[in-house]
N, CA, C and O atoms as a DFTB+ gen file, in Angstrom:
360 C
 N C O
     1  1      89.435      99.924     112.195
     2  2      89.345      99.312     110.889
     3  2      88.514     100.236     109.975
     4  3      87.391     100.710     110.140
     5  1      89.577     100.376     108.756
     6  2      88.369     101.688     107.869
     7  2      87.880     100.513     107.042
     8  3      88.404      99.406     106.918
     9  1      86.402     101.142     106.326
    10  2      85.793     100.577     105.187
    11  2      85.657     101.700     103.998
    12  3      85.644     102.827     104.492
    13  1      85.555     101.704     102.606
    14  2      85.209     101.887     101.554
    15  2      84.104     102.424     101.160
    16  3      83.148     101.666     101.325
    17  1      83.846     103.421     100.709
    18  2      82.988     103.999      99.910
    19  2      83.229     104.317      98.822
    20  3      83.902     105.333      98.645
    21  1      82.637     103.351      97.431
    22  2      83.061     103.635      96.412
    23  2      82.139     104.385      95.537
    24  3      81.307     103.518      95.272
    25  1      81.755     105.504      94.898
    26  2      81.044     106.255      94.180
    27  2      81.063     105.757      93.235
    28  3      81.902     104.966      92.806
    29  1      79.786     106.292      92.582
    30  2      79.187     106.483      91.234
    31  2      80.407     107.100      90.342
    32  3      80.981     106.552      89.401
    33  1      80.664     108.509      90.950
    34  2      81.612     109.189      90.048
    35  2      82.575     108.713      89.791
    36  3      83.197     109.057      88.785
    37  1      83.072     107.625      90.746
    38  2      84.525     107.390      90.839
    39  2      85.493     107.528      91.831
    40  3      86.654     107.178      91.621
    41  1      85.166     107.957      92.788
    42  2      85.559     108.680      94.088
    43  2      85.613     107.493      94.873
    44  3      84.805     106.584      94.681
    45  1      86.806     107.409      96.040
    46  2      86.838     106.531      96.631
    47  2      87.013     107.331      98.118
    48  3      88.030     108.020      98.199
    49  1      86.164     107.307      99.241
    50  2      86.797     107.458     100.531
    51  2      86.644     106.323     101.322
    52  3      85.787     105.447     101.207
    53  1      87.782     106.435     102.349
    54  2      88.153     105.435     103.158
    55  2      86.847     106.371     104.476
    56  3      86.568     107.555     104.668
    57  1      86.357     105.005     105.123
    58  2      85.705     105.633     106.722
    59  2      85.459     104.752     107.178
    60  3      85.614     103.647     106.656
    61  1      84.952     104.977     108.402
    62  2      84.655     104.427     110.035
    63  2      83.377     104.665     110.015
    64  3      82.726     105.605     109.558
    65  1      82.958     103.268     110.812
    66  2      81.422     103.378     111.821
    67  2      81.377     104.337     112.551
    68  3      82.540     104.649     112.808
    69  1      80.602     105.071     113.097
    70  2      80.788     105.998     114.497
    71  2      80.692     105.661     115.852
    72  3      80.687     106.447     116.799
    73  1      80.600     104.154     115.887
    74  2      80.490     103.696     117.159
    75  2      82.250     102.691     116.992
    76  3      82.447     101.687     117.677
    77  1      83.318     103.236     115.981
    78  2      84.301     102.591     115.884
    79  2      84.454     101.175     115.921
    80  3      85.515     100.647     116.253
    81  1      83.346     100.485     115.565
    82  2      83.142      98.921     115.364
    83  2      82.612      98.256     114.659
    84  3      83.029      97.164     114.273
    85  1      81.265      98.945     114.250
    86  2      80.518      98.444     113.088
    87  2      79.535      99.285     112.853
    88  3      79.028      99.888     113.799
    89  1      78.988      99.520     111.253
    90  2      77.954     100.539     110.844
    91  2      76.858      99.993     110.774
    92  3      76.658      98.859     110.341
    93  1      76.098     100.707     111.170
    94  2      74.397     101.242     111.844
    95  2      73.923     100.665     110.364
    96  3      74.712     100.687     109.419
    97  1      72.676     100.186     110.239
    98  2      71.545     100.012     109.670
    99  2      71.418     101.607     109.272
   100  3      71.871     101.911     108.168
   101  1      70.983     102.390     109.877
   102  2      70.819     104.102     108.957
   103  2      72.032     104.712     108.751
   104  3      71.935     105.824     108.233
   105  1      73.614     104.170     109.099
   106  2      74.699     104.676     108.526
   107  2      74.745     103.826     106.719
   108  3      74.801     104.305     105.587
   109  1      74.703     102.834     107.089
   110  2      74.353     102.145     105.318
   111  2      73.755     102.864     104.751
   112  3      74.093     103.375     103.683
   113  1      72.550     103.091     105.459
   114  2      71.545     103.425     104.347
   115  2      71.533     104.686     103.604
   116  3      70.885     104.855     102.571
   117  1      72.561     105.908     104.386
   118  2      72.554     107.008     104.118
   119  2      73.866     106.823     103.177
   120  3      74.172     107.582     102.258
   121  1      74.598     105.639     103.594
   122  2      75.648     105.995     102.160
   123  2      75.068     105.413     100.628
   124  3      75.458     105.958      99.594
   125  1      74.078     104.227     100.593
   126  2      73.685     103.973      99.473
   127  2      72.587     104.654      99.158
   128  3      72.218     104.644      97.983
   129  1      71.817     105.410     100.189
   130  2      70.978     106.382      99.639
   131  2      69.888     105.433     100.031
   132  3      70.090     106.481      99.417
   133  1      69.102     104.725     100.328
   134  2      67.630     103.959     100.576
   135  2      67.980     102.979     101.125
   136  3      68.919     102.905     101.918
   137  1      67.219     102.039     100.750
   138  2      67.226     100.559     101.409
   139  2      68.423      99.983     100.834
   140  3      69.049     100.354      99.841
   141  1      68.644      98.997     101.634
   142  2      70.665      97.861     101.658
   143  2      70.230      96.978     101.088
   144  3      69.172      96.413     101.363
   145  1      71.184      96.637      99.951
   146  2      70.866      94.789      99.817
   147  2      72.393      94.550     100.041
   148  3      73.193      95.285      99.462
   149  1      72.821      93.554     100.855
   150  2      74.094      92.945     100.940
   151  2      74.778      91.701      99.785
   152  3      74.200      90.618      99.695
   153  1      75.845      91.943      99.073
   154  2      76.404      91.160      98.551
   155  2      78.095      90.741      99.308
   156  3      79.051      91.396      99.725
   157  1      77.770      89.381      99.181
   158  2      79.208      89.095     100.009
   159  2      80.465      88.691      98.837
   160  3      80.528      87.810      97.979
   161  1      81.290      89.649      99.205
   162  2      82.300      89.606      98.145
   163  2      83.349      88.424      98.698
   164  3      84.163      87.814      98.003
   165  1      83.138      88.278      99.987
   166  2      84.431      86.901     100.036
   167  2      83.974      86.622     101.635
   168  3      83.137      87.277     102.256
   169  1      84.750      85.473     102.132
   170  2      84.133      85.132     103.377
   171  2      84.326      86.432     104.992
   172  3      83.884      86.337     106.137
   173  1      85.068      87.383     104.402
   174  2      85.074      88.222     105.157
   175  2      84.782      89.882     104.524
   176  3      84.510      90.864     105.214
   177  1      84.871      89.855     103.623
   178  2      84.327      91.634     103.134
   179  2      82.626      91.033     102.328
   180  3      82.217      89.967     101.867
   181  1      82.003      92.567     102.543
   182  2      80.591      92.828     101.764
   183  2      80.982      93.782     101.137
   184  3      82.059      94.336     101.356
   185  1      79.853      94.246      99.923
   186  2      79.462      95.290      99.103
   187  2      77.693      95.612      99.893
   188  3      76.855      94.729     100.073
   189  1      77.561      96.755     100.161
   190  2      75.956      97.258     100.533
   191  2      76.277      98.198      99.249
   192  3      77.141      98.947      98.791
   193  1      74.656      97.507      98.910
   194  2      74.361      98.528      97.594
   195  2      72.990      98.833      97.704
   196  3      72.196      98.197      98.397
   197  1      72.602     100.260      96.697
   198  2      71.274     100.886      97.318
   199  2      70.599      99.039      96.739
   200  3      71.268      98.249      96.073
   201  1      69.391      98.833      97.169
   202  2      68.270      97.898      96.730
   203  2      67.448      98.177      95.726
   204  3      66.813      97.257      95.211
   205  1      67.297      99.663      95.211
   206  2      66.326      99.903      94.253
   207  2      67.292     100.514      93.548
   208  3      66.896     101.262      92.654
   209  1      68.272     100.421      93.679
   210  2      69.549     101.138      92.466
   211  2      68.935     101.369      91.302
   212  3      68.599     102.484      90.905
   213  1      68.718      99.994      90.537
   214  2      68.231     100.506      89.190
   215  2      66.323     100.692      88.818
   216  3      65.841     100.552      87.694
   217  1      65.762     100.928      89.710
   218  2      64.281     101.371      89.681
   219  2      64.887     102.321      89.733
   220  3      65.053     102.585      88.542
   221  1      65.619     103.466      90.590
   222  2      65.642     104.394      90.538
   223  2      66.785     105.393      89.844
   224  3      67.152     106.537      90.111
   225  1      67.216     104.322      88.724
   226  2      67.923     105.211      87.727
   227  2      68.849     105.639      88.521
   228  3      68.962     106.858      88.391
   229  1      69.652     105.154      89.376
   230  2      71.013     105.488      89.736
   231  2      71.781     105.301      88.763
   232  3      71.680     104.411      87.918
   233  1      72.980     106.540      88.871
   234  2      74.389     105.987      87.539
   235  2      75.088     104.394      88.227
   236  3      75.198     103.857      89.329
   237  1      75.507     104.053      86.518
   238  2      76.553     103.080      86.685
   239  2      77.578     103.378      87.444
   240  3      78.151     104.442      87.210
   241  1      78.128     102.400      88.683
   242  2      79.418     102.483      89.401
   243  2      80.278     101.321      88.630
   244  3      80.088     100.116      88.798
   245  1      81.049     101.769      87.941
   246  2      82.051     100.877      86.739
   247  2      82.894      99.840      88.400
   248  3      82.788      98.637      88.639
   249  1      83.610     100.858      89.171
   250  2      84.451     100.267      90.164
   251  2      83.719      98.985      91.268
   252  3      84.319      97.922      91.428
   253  1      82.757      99.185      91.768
   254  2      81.932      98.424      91.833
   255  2      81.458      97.311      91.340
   256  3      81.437      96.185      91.837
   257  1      81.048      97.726      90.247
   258  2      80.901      96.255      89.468
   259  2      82.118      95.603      88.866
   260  3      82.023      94.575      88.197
   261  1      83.312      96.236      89.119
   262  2      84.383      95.266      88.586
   263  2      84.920      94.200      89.780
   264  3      85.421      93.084      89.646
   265  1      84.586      95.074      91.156
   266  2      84.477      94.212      91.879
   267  2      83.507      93.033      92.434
   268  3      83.759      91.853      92.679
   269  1      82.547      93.632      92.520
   270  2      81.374      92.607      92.425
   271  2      81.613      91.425      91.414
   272  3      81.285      90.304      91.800
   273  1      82.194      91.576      90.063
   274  2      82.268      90.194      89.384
   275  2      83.513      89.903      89.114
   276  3      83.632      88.870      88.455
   277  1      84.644      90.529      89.431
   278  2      85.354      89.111      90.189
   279  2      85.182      88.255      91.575
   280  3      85.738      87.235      91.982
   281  1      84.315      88.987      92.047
   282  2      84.031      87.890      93.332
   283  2      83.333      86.852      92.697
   284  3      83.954      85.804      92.523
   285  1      81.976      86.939      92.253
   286  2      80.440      86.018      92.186
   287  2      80.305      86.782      90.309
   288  3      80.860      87.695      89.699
   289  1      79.594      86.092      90.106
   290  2      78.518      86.115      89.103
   291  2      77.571      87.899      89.954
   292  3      77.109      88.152      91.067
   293  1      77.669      88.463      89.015
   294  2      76.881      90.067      89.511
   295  2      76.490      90.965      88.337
   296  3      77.341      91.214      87.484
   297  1      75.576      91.336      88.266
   298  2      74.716      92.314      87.779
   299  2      75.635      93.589      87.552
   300  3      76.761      93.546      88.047
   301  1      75.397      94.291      87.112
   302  2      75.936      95.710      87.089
   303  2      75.314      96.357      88.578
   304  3      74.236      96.330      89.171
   305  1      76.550      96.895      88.772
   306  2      75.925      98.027      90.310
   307  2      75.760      99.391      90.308
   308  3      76.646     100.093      89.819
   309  1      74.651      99.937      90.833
   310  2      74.593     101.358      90.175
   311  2      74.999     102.215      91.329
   312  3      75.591     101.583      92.204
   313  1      74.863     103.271      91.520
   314  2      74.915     103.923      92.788
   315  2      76.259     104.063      93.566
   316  3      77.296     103.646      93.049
   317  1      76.259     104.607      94.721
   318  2      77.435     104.752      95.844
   319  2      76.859     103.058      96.520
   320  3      75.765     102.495      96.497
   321  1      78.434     102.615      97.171
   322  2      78.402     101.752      97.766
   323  2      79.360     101.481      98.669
   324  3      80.549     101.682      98.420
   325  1      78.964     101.036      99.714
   326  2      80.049     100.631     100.931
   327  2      80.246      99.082     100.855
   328  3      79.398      98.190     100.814
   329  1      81.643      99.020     100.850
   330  2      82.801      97.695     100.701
   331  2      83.054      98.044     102.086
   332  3      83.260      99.167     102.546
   333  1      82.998      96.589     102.874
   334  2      83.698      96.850     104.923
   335  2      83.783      95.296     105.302
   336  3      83.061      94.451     104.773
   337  1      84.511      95.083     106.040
   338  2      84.405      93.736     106.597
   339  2      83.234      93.222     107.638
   340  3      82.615      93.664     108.605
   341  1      83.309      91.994     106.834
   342  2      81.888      91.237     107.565
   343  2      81.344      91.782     109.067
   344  3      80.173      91.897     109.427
   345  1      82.376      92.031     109.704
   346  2      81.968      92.324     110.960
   347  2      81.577      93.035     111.245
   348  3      80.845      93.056     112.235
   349  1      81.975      94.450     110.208
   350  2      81.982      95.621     110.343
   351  2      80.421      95.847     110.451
   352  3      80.002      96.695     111.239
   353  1      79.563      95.110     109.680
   354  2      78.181      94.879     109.628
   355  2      77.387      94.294     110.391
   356  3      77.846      93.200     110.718
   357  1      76.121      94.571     110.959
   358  2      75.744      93.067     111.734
   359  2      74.071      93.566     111.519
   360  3      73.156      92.842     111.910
């Protein structure tokens, strides 16, 4: 099962956990760059986004936040972010 990495720039790659099941606590963290905050986009996919995104002046991710608010009520999202299914996380 691939998950999503959607950039700042705009860039989208598709990837895998490296244990082919679900991503690591320091695989998150290295794609949003710091600490995770989890938003659940539906009863089975998340968005991990950095946590200090906007303390730290990350760019706007337009793609991101268009998803983020058609799910929920959401903030603007800044930064790279990984979209994966619930499971994919733990």
């Amino acid at each position: 099962m691939t998950a999503t990495v959607l950039k700042a720039n705009g860039e989208c790659l598709q990837v895998k956990p490296k244990n082919g099941t679900d991503f690591s606590l320091d695989e998150a963290k290295k794609v949003v760059g710091g600490y995770i905050e989890v938003i659940h986009l539906s009863s089975t996919q998340l968005m991990i986004v950095n946590e200090e995104g906007r303390l730290r002046n990350l760019p706007f991710n337009k793609q991101a936040s268009l998803i983020a608010n058609m799910a929920r009520k959401a903030d603007m999202i800044v930064g790279d972010v990984l979209v994966c299914d619930i499971k994919q996380f733990k």
